[in-house]
Backbone as CSV, one residue per row, in Angstrom:
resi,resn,N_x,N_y,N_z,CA_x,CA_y,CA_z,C_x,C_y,C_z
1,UNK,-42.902,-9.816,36.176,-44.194,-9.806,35.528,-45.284,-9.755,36.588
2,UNK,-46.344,-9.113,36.796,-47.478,-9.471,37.037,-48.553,-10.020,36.628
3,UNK,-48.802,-11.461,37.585,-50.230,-12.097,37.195,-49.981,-12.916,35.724
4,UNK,-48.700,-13.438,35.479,-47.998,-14.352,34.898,-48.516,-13.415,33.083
5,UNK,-48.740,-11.976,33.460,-48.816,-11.458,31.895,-48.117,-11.059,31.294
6,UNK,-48.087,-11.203,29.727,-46.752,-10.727,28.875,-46.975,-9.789,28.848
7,UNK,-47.915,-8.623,28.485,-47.704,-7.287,28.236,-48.056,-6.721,29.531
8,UNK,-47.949,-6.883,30.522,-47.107,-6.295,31.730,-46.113,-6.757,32.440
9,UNK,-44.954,-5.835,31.802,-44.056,-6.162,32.649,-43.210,-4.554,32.525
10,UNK,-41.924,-4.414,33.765,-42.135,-3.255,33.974,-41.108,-2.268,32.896
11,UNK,-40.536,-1.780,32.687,-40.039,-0.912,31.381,-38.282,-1.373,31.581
12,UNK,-38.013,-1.576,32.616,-36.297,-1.350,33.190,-36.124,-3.238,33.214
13,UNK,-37.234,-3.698,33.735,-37.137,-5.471,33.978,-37.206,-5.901,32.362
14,UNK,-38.288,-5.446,31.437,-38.270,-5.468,30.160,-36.411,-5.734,29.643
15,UNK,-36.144,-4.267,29.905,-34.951,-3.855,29.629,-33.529,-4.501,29.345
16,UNK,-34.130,-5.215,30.551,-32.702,-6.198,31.374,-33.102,-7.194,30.914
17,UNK,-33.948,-7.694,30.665,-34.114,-9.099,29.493,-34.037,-9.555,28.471
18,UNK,-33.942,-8.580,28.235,-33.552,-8.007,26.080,-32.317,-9.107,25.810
19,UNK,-32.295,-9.656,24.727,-30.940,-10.118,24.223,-29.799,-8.821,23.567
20,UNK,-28.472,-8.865,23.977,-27.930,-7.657,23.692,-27.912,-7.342,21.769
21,UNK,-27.495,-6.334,21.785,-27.367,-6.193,20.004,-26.266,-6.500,19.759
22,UNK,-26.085,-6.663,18.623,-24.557,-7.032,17.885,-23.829,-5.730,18.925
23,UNK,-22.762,-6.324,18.634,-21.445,-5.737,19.523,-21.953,-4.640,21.161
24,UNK,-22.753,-5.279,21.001,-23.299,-4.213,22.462,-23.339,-5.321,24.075
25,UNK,-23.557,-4.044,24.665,-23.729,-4.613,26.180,-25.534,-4.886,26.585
26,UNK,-26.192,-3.932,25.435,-27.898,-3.418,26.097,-28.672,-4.244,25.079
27,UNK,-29.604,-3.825,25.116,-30.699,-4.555,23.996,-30.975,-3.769,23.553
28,UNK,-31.623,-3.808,22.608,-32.049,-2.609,21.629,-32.984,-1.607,22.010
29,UNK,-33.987,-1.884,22.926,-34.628,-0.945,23.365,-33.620,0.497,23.991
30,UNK,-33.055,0.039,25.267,-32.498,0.587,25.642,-31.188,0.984,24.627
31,UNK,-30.743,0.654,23.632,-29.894,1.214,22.913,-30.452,2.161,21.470
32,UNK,-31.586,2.192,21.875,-32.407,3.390,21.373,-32.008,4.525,22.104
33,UNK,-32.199,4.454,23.164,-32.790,5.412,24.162,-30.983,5.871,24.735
34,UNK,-30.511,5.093,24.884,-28.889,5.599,25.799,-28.017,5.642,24.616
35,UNK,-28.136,5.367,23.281,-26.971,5.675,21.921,-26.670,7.073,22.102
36,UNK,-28.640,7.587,21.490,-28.348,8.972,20.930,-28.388,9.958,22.224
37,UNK,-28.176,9.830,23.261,-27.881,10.896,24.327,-26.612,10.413,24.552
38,UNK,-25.775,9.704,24.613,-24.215,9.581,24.766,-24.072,10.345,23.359
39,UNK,-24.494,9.873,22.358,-23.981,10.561,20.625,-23.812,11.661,21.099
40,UNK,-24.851,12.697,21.676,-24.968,14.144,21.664,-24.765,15.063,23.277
41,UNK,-23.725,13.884,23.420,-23.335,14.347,24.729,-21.548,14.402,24.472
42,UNK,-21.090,13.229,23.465,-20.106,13.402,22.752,-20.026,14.838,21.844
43,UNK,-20.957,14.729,21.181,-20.633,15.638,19.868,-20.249,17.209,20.551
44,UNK,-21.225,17.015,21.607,-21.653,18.141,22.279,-20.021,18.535,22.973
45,UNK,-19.576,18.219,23.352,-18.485,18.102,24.298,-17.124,18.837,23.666
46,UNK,-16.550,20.049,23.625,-15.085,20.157,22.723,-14.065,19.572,23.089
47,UNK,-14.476,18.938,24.271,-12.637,18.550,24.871,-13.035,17.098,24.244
48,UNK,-13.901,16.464,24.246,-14.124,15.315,23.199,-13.685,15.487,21.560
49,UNK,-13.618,16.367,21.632,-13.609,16.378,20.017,-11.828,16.713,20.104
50,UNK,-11.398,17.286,20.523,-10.294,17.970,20.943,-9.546,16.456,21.041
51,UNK,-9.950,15.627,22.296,-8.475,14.841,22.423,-8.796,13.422,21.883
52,UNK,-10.156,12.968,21.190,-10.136,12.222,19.993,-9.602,12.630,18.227
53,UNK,-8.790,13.921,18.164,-8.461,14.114,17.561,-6.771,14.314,17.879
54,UNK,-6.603,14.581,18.964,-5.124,14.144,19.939,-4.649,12.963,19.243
55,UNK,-5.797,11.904,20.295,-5.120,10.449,20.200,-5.516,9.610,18.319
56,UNK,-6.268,10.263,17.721,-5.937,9.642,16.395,-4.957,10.164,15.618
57,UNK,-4.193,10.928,16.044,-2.884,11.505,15.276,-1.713,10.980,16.535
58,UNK,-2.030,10.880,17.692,-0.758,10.352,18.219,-0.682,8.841,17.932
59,UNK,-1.832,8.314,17.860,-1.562,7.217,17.300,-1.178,6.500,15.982
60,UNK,-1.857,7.129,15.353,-1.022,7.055,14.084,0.455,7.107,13.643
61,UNK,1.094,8.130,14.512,2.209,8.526,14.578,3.311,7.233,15.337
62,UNK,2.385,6.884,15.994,3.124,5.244,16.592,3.112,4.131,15.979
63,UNK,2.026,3.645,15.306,1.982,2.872,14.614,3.297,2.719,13.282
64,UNK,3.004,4.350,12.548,4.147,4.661,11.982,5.490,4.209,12.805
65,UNK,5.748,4.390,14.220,7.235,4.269,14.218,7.299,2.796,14.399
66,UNK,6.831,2.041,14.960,6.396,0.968,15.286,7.158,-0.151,13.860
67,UNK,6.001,0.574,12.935,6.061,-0.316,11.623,7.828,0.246,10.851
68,UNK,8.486,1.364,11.165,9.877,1.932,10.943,10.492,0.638,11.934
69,UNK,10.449,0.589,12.730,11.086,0.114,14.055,10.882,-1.464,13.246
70,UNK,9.895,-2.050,13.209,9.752,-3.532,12.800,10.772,-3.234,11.484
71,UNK,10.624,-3.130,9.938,10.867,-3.081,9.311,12.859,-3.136,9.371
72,UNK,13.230,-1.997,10.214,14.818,-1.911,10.453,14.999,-3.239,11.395
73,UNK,14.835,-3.799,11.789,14.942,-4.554,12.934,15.441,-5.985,12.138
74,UNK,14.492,-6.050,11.125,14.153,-7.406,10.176,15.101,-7.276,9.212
75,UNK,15.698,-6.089,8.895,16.077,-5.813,7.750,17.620,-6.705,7.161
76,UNK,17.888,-7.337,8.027,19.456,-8.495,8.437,19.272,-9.911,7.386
């Protein structure tokens, strides 16, 4: 702060003082500002789209054997 005032202080020190948001690391200011350019840096991206669509079908596919695998296991 300068000169012990509340409405100066500097934009990044602001920043870093914030209490974080629900499930976040930032405060809300800054999770204004860094959401929607990661959002559209994701969306933007095909190999993003590409191997989040990989790993929600390979995973699924495990879970499935997983829950086969538990199920036979117990089955005694």
């Amino acid at each position: 702060m300068i000169n012990s005032e509340n409405d100066r202080v500097d934009f990044y020190v602001g920043a870093m003082l914030e209490d974080p948001v629900v499930r976040g690391l930032i405060g809300p200011t800054l999770a204004c500002i860094v959401g929607p350019q990661f959002q559209r840096s994701r969306d933007g991206d095909r190999s993003a789209v590409i191997l989040l669509r990989y790993l929600h079908t390979t995973l699924r596919g495990r879970i499935r054997e997983k829950r086969e695998l538990f199920f036979h296991a117990n089955s005694f």
